[in-house]
SETI-21225 format. One record per residue: x, y, z of N, C-alpha, C in turn; residue in three letters. Coordinates in steps of 0.1 Angstrom, whole numbers, plus 5000, padded with zeros to 4 digits. Example, Ala and Ser with C-alpha at 12.3 -4.5 7.8 and 13.67 -1.06 7.14 Angstrom:
2
513249435078512349555078513249675078ala/512849785071513749895071512950005079ser/
# end
This chain:
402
500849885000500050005000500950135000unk/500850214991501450324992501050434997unk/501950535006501750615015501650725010unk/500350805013500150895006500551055005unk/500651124998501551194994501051385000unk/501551395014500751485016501851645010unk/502451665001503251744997502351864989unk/502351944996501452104990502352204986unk/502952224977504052364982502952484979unk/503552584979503152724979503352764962unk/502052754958501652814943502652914941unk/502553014952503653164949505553084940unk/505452974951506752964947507152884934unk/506052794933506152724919505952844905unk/505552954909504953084895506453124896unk/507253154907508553194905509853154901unk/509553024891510352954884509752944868unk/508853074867508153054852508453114842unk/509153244849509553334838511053374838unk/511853474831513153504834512753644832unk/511753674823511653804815510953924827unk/510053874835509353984841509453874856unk/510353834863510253734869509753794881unk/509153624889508053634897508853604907unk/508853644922509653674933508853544943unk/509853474944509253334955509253394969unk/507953314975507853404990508753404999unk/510253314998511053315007511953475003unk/511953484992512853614989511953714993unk/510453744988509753804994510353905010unk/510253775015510253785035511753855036unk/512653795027514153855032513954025029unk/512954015017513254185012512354265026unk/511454185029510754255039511354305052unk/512154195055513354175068514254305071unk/514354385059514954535057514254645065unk/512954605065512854695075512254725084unk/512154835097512454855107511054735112unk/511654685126510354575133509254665139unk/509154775138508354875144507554895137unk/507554885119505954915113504954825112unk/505254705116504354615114503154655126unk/503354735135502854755145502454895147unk/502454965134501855065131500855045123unk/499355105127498055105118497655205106unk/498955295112498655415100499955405089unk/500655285091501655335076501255205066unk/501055335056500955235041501755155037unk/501655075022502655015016502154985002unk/502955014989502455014978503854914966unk/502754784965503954734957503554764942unk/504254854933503954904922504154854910unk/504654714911504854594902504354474905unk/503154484908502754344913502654274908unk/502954094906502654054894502053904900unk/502453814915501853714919501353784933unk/501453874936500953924949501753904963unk/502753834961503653794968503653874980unk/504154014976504554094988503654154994unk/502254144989501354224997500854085005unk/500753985001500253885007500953905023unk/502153855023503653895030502954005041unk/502954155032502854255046501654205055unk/500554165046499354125054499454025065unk/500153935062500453845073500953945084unk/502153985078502954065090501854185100unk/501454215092500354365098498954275106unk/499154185101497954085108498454055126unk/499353995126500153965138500654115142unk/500954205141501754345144500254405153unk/499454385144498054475150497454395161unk/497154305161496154215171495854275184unk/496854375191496754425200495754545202unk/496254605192495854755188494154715181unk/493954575174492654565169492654455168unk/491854405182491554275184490254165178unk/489554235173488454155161489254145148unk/489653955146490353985135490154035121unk/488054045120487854085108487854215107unk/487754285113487854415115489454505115unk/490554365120491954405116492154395105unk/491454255096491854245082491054375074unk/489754425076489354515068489754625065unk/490454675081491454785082492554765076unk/493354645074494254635071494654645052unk/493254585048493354615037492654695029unk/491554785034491654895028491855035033unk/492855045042493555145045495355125043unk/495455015041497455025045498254965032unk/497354875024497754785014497554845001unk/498554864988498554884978499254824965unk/498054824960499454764946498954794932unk/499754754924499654794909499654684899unk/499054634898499654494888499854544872unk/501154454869501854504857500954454845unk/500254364849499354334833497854304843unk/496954304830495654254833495554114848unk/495954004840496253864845496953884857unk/498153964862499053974873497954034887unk/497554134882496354214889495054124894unk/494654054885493653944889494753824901unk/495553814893496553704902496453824919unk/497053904917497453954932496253984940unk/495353984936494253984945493553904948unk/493853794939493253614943494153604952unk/495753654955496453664966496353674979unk/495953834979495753944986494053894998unk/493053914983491953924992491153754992unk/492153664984491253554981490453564969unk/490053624966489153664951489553784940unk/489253704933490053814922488553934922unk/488153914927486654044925486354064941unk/486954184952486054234966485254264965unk/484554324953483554414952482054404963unk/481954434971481054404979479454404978unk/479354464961478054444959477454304952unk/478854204950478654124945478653994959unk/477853864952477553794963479253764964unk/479553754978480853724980481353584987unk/481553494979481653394985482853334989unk/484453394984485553344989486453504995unk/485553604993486853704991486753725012unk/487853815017487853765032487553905038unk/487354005025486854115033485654175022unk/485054265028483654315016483754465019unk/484854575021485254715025485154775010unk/484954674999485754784988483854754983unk/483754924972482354904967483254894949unk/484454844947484854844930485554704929unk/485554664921485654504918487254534916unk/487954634918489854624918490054594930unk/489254654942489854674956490954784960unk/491754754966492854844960494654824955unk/493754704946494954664931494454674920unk/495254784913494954864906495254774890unk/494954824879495454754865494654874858unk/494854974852494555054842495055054827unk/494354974814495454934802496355064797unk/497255064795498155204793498655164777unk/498655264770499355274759500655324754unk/501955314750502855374748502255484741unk/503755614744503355714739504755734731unk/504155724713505155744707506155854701unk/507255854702508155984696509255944690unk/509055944677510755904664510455754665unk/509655664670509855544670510055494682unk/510155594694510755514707509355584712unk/508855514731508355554738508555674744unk/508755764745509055934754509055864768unk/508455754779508455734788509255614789unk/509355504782510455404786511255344775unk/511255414767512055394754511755274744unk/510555194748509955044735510255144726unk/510455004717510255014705508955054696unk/508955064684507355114684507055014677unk/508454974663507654814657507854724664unk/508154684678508154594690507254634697unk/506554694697505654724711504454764705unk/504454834693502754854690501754764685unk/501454734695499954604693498554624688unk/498454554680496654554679495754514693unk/494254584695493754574704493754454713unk/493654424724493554324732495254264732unk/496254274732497554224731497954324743unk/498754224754499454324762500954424755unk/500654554761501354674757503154634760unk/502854614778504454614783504754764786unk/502754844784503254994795502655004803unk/503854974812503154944826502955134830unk/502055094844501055214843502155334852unk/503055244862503755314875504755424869unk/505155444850506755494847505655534837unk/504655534833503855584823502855714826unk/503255804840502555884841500855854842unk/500755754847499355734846498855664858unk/499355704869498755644880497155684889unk/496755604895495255574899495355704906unk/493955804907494055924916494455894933unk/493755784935493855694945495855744953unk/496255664940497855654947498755804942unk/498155864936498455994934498256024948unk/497356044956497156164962497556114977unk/498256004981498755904990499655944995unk/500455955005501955995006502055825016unk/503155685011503555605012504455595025unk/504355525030505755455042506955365033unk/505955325031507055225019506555165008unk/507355144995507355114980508355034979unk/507654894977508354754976508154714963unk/509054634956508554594947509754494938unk/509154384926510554374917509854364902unk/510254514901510354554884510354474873unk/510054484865510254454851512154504847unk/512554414845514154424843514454494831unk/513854454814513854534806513054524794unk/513554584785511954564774512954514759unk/512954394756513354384743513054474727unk/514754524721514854584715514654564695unk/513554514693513354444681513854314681unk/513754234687513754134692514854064695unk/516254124699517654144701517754114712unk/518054014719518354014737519854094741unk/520154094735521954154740521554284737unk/520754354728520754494727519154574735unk/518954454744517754524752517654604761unk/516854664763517054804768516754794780unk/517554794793517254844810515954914812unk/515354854820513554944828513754974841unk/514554844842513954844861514455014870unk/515655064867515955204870514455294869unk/513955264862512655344861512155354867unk/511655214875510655204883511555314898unk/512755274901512855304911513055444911unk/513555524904513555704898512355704902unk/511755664896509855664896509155704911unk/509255574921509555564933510155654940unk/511055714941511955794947511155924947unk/510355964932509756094936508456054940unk/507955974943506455994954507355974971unk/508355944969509356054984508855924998unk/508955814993508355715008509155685019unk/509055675029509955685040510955575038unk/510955445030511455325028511355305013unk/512055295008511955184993512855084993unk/512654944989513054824987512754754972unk/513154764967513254644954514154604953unk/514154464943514754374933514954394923unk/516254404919517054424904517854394904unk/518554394890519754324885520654404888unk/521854344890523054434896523954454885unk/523454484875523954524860524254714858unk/523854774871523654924875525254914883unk/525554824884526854834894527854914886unk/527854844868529354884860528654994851unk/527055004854526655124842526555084831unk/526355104819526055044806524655154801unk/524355034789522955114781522055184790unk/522055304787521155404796521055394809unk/522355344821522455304833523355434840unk/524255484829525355544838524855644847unk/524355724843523355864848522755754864unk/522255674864521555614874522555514885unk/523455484876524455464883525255554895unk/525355654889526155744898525255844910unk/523755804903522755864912522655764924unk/522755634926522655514935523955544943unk/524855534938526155534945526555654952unk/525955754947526355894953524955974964unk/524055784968522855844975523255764985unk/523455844999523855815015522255755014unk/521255755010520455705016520255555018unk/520755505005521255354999521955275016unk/520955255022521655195035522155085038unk/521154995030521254785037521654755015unk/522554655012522554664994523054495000unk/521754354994522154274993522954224977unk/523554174978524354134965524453984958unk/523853934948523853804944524553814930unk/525953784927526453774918526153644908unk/526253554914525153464905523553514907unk/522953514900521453564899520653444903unk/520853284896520153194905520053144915unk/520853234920521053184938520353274944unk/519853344935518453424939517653374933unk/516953384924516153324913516953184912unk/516253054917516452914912516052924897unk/517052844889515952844871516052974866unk/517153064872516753154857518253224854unk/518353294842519953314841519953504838unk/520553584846520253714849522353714849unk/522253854836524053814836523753944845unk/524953914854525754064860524954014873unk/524153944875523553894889522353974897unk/522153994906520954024910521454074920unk/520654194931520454274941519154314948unk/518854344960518054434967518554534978unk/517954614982518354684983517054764995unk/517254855007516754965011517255095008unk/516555165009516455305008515855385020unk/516755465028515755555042515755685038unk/515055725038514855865034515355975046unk/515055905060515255985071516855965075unk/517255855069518455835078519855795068unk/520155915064521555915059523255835066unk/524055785057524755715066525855615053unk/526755565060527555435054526255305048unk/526855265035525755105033526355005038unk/525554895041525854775044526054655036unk/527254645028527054595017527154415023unk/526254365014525854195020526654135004unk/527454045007527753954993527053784996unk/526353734991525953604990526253534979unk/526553394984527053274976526553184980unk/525153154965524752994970523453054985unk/523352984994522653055004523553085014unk/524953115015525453165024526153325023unk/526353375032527453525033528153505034unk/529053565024530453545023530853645027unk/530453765028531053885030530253975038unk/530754075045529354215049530154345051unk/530054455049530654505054529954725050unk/530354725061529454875064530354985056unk/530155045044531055125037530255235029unk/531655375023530355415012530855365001unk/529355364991529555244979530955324968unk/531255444970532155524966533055544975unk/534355484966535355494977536055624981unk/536655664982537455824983538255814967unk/538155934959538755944950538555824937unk/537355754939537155614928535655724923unk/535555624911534355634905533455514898unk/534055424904533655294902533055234917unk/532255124913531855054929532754944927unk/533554904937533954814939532954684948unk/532854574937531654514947532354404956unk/533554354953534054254967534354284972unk/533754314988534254365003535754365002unk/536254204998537654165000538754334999unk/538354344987538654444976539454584985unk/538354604992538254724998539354785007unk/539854705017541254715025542054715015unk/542554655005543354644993543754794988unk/542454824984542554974980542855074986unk/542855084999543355175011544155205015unk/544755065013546255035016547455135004unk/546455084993547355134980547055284979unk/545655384983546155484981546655564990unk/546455515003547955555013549155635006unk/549855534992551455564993550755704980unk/549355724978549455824967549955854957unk/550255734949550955734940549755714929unk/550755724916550055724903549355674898unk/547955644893547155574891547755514877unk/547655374881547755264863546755334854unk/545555354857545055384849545155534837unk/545955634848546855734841547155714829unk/548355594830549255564824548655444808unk/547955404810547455324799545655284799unk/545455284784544255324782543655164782unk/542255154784541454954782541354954768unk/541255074759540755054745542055034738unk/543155114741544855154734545455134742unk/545855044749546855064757548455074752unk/548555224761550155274760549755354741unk/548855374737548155464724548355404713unk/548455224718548555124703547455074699unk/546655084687545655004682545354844688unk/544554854687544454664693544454584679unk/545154614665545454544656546754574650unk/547154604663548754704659549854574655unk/550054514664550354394659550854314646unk/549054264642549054254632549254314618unk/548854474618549054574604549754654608unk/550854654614551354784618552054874606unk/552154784596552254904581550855004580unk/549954964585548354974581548755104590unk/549255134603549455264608550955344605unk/551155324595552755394588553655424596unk/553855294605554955284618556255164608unk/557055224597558055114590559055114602unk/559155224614560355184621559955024632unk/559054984626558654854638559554764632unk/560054694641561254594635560654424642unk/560654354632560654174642561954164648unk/563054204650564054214657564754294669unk/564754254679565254334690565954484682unk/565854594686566654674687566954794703unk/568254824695569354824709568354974717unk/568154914727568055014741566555074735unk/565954974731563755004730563654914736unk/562054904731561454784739560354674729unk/560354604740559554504730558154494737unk/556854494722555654494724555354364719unk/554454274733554554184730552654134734unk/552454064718550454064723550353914715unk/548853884712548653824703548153824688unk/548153744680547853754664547253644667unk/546053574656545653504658545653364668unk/545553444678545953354697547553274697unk/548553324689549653314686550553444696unk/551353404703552253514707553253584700unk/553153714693553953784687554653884694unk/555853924692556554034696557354104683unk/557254224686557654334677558754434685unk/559154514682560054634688560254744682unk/560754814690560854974682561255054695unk/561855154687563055294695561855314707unk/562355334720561855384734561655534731unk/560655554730559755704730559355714716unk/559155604710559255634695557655704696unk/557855804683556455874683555655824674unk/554355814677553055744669552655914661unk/552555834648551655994642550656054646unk/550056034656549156094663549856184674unk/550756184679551356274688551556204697unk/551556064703551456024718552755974716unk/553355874726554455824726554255644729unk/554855594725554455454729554555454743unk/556055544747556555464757556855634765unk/556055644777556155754782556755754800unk/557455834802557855844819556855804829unk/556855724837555755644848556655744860unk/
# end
């Protein structure tokens, strides 16, 4: 006789292995992003919370639990804590039609609160509009030269005939509910839409998720927390600007780090890795930078994400003493001295055609008291030589005083 099989997992977590493109956040990651912040608001009745990308309901589900247990004191009838709880403190946005329905089959149990309808699963009857308060309004891109004016789609990638989802989502499109217009937030959680493919080109697709959180930043919430790819670390397609806006924000307090991305996301392949992140608006300070590997911390360490005199983030803690040590003696930056594109002002096919740049003094044979440049040709080790300071027609020198 076979023993029967009482294994249930959590729906939330099996949807978060479905996608890569707009991915769905499993409830254990959920709770960590939640874990950011302060153990005091769960136990407040007056602060909101608006996840603006909702797509399984994950994190409202999440606060509700938490604000369910936080309040019991302060409002001991529990239907009366859930009613309060969710139509006063709870908000969200769902990114498509379907996501919206999903987070409130989450949220309230039923994809319809509307309380004039017979209600037979939903767990509160507070709302008189069949959204509650998760929102889905269809938004259209707004076109200019071919791109979006609000998130840069494409126009022959994005412009759909009726009934086909857009991919403009409503939070970065200027088009939010009067509802959460007129709101002032505790906290804006969420994980974004990562990017929007560029004529159907994955390597030349275009970064979103920055949006969302620029976005966020100006409705000004005491807390923001999202999920994004840690692809904002080195800057890139339309990142740098936002780059240097993150790194150069004391607000940036707690910054977890997943350089492999599936060890955040099981099942999915995210290059440059994944991140979360708080944001305090009241409390300026050093971040806490977290490195994880796999499910363990490898690293922690309280710094600013700019070091003195750098313009880069260095993301391995290790890293950091390293560098402290070296600008102590104040000396000359390598990077001074030679360029990633030319290094020392030689073509990266110099090698190979160096007639091609009307350098005839290059010789295949040592000559006396120069030096020798030594690279590859077709993954072959070549060396060439030529007179020490010899001048390149452009004005530089190969070989200049360090």
């Amino acid at each position: 006789m076979k023993t029967q099989n009482n294994y249930n997992p959590d729906v939330l977590s099996c949807l978060a292995n479905l996608s890569s493109d707009e991915v769905f956040t499993p409830p254990k990651l959920a709770n960590e992003v939640l874990d950011l912040l302060p153990k005091e608001i769960w136990r407040d009745k007056n602060a909101t919370f608006l996840d603006p990308v909702s797509k399984s309901g994950v994190f409202l589900r999440e606060i509700a639990k938490r604000l369910l247990e936080g309040l019991e004191d302060q409002i001991p009838d529990k239907q009366k804590r859930i009613d309060h709880i969710f139509n006063r403190q709870i908000f969200g946005i769902g990114i498509t039609e379907l996501t919206a329905l999903l987070s409130r089959r989450s949220l309230y149990c039923s994809k319809n609160p509307n309380r004039t309808e017979k209600l037979k699963y939903s767990v509160t009857d507070v709302f008189d509009n069949e959204q509650g308060n998760i929102f889905f309004d269809k938004t259209n891109h707004t076109w200019q030269n071919g791109r979006c004016s609000f998130c840069g789609a494409s126009q022959s990638e994005y412009e759909r005939e009726e009934g086909l989802e857009t991919h403009a989502y409503q939070f970065i499109h200027n088009k939010l509910n009067d509802k959460i217009k007129n709101m002032k937030f505790d906290v804006i959680i969420g994980n974004p839409p990562y990017q929007l493919g560029d004529s159907g080109a994955f390597a030349s697709a275009s970064p979103l998720y920055h949006k969302f959180v620029q976005q966020a930043k100006k409705l000004n919430p005491r807390y923001l927390a999202m999920i994004i790819p840690s692809r904002w670390f080195s800057g890139g397609k339309g990142l740098d600007e936002f780059r240097m806006e993150m790194l150069k924000d004391n607000k940036l307090r707690i910054l977890h780090d997943y350089p492999i991305g599936a060890d955040c996301f099981p099942g999915t392949r995210i290059a440059g890795g994944v991140c979360y992140f708080l944001w305090d608006r009241d409390n300026g300070g050093l971040c806490k930078v977290i490195s994880h590997k796999g499910e363990k911390i490898v690293s922690e360490m309280t710094r600013p994400l700019l070091e003195k005199d750098a313009d880069t983030f260095i993301r391995i803690n290790e890293a950091i003493p390293i560098l402290r040590k070296v600008q102590v003696k104040k000396e000359r930056s390598f990077s001074e001295i030679v360029s990633a594109r030319k290094p020392f002002g030689l073509p990266s096919d110099f090698l190979k055609n160096p007639e091609k740049y009307a350098l005839p003094k290059i010789s295949t044979t040592p000559v006396d008291g120069g030096l020798t440049i030594i690279g590859t040709v077709s993954y072959k080790t070549t060396k060439r030589y030529v007179k020490k300071n010899y001048l390149l027609p452009s004005g530089s020198r190969i070989c200049r005083s360090i």
